[in-house]
C-alpha positions in Angstrom: -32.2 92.4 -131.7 -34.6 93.9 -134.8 -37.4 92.1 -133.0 -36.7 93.7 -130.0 -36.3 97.3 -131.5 -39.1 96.6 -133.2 -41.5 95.9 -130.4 -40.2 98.7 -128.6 -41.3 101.1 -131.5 -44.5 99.3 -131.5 -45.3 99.9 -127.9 -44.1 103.5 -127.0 -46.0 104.4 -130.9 -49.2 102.9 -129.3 -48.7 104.1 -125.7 -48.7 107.8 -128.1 -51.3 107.6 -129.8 -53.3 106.3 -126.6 -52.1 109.1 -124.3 -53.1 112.0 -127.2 -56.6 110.4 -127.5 -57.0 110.2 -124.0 -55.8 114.1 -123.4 -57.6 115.1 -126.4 -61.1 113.4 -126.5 -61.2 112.0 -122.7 -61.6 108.5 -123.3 -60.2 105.2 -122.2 -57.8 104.0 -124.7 -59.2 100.3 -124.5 -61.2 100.1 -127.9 -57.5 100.9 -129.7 -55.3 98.7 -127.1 -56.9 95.7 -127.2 -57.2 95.1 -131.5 -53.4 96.6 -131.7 -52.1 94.5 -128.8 -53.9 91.5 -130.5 -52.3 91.9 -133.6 -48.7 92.2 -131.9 -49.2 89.2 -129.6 -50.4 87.3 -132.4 -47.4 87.9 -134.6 -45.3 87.7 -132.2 -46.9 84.3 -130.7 -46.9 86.0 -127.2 -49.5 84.0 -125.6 -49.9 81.4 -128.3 -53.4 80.9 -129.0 -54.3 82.8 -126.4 -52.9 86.1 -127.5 -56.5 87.9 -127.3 -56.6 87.1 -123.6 -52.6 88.7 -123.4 -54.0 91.7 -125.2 -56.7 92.3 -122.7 -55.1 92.0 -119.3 -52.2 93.9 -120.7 -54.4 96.7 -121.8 -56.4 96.9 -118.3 -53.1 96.6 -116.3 -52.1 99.9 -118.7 -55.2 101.4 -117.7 -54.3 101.6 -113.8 -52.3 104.4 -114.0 -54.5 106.8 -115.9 -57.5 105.4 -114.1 -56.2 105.8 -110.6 -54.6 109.6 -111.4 -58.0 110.4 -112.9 -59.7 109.1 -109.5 -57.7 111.1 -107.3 -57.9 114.4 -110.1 -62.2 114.1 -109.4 -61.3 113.5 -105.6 -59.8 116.7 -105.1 -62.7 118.7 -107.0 -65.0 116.6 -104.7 -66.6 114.8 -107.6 -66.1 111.2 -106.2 -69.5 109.5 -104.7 -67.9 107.2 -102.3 -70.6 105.9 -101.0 -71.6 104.6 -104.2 -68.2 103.7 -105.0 -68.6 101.1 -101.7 -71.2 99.2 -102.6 -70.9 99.7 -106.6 -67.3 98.6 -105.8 -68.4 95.0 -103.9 -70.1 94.1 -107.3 -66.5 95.2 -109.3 -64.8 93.1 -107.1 -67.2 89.7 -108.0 -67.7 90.9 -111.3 -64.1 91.1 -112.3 -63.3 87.6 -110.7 -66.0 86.1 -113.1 -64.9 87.8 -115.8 -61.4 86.8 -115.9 -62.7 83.1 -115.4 -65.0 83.5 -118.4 -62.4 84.9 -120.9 -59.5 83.0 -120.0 -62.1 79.6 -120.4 -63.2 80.5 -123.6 -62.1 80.5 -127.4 -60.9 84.3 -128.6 -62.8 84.5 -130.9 -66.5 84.8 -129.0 -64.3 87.4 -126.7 -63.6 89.2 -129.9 -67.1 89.1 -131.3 -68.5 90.3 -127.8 -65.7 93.2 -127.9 -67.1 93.8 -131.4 -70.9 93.8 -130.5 -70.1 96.3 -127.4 -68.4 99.2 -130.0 -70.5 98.8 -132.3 -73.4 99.7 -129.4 -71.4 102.5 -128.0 -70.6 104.0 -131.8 -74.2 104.0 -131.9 -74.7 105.8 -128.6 -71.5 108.3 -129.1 -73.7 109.3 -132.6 -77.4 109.1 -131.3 -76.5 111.3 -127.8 -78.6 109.1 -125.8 -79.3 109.7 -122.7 -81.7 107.7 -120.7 -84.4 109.5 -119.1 -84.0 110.0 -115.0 -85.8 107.6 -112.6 -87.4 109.3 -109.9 -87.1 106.5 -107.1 -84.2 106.6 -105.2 -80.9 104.7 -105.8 -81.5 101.3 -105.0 -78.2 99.6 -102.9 -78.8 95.7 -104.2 -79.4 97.1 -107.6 -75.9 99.1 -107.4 -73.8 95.8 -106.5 -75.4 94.3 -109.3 -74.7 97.1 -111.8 -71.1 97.3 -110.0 -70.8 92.8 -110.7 -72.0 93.6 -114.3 -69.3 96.4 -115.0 -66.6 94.2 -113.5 -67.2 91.2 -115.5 -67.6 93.0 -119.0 -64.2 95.3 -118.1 -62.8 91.8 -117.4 -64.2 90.6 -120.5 -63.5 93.3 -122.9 -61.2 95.7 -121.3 -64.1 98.5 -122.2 -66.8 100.0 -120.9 -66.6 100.5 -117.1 -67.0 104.7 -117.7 -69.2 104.0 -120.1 -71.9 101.7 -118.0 -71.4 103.5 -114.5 -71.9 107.1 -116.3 -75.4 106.0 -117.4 -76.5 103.9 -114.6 -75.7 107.1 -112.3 -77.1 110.0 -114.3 -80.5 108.0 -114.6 -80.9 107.7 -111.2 -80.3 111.6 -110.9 -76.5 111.9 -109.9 -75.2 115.4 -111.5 -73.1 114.0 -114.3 -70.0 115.4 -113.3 -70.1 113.7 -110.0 -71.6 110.6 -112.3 -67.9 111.2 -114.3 -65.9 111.3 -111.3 -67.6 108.5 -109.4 -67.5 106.3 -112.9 -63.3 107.4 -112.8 -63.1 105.5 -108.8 -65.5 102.8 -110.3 -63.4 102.5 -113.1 -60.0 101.9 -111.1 -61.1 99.5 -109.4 -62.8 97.5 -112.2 -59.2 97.4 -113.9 -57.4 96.6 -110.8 -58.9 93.6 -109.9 -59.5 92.8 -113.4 -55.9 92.9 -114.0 -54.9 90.7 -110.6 -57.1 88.4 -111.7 -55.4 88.2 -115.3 -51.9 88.2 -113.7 -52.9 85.5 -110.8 -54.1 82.8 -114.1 -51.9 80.7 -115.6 -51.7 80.8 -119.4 -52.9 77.1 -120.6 -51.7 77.7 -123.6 -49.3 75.4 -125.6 -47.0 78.6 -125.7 -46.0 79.6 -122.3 -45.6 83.4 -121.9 -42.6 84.9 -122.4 -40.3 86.5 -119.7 -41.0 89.3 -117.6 -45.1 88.2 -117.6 -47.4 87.6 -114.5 -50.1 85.2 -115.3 -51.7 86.6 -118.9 -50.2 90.7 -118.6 -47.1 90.9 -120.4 -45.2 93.7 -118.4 -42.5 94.8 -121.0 -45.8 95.9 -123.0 -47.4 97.7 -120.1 -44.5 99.8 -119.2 -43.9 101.1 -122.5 -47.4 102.0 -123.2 -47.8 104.0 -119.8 -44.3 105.9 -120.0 -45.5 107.2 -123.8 -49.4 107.4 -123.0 -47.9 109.3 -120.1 -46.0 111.7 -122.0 -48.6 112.7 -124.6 -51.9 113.0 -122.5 -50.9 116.8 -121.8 -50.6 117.3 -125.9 -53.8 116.1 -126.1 -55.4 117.8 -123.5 -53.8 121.0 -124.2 -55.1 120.3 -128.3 -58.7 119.7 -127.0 -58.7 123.4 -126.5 -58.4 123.9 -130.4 -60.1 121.9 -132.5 -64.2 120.0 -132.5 -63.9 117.5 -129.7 -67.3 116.0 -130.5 -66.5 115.2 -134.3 -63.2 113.6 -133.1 -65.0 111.7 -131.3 -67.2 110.3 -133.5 -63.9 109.9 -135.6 -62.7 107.7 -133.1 -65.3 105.9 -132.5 -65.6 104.9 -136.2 -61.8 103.7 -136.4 -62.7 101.7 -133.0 -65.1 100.1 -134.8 -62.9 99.2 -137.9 -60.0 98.3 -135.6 -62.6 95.6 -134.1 -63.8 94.0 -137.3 -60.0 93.9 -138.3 -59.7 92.3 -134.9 -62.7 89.6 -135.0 -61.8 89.0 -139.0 -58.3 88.0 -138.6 -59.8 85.4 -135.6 -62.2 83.6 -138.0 -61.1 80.0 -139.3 
């Protein structure tokens, strides 16, 4: 009975803290998730040695709600590329299927130095402001399916970075970046969605089978406490945004990202 208290403080705390981020600096909450979920799961022994895969497909399968309400939010305003989002989203669709093969055939701890490496680049970005310069051909379709195939197999992979990719690919080749931000939200939906049935369709070959109420590597009780708090707090944070230096907590968060990895790939190493 603790246990179970206990995890239930654990997840709705998380799902909090996710939800205010998201509201208040307009980010995925994937770069906390995954680290937090990892250490649960690997306390607990959800997963058994497999825990880091658990804590991915959990944290994409959290991701579908916010991603899918964000979607429809830039529909509305008329922000959402679709045709982009059709052929971008064939890639997705192959990428994600070979991502999930990839991480649930490999050890965690090359999925948690990859998680690691990718921070650490977009810390660097988030400080730098980078932008890469426009191209001045036009969009290229075979070259979209393949951006779309990469994005799906790193969210798969890493349960980060679909926004991050799809906003850079599209503002260099000259789509207004708040159309690049709503297309990147559809893009981003889908990435997770398939990502996560993927997860959910895999069978754990761990010597520790998952516990009950699981489908395939996400671990439901987790997933629906996360989205009901993350639910709850996005309007605090959104409504905070309004008062206080977005782009320094930014950089705040993506610092304690980075730390969160390390703590993450450190507590994987022999």
């Amino acid at each position: 009975m603790q246990n179970l208290l206990l995890d239930v403080f654990s997840y709705l705390s998380l799902g909090a803290v996710v939800g205010f981020l998201s509201g208040l600096l307009g980010v995925g909450g994937g770069g906390i998730l995954v680290p937090i979920l990892a250490s649960i799961f690997s306390y607990r022994f959800i997963g058994g040695t497999n825990y880091l895969q658990v804590a991915l497909a959990t944290s994409l399968a959290c991701s579908i709600p916010t991603t899918a309400m964000s979607t429809y939010t830039h529909h509305k305003k008329g922000a959402v590329q679709w045709r982009i989002v059709k052929f971008m989203g064939v890639g997705v669709i192959i990428g994600s299927g070979v991502g999930v093969m990839i991480a649930t055939r490999i050890q965690g701890v090359y999925l948690a130095a990859f998680f690691c490496l990718f921070m650490l680049f977009a810390a660097i970005k988030l400080f730098s402001n980078w932008q890469p310069k426009p191209k001045t051909t036009p969009i290229s379709i075979n070259t979209t399916v393949l951006t779309g195939a990469v994005i799906g197999c790193v969210s798969a992979l890493i349960s980060v970075g679909g926004a991050f990719f799809t906003v850079l690919y599209l503002t260099y080749n000259n789509v207004e970046l708040k159309k690049a931000i709503g297309t990147s939200s559809a893009i981003g939906f889908l990435a997770v969605l398939f990502s996560t049935v993927g997860y959910a369709l895999s069978n754990s070959t761990s010597a520790v089978k998952m516990p009950a109420y699981s489908m395939g590597y996400v671990y439901l009780p987790a997933v629906v406490l996360v989205v009901f708090a993350s639910l709850l707090l996005v309007p605090v944070g959104t409504n905070m945004a309004h008062k206080l230096d977005d782009k320094k907590l930014k950089k705040i968060f993506g610092v304690l990202c980075i730390l969160l990895s390390l703590k993450m790939l450190v507590s994987m190493l022999p």
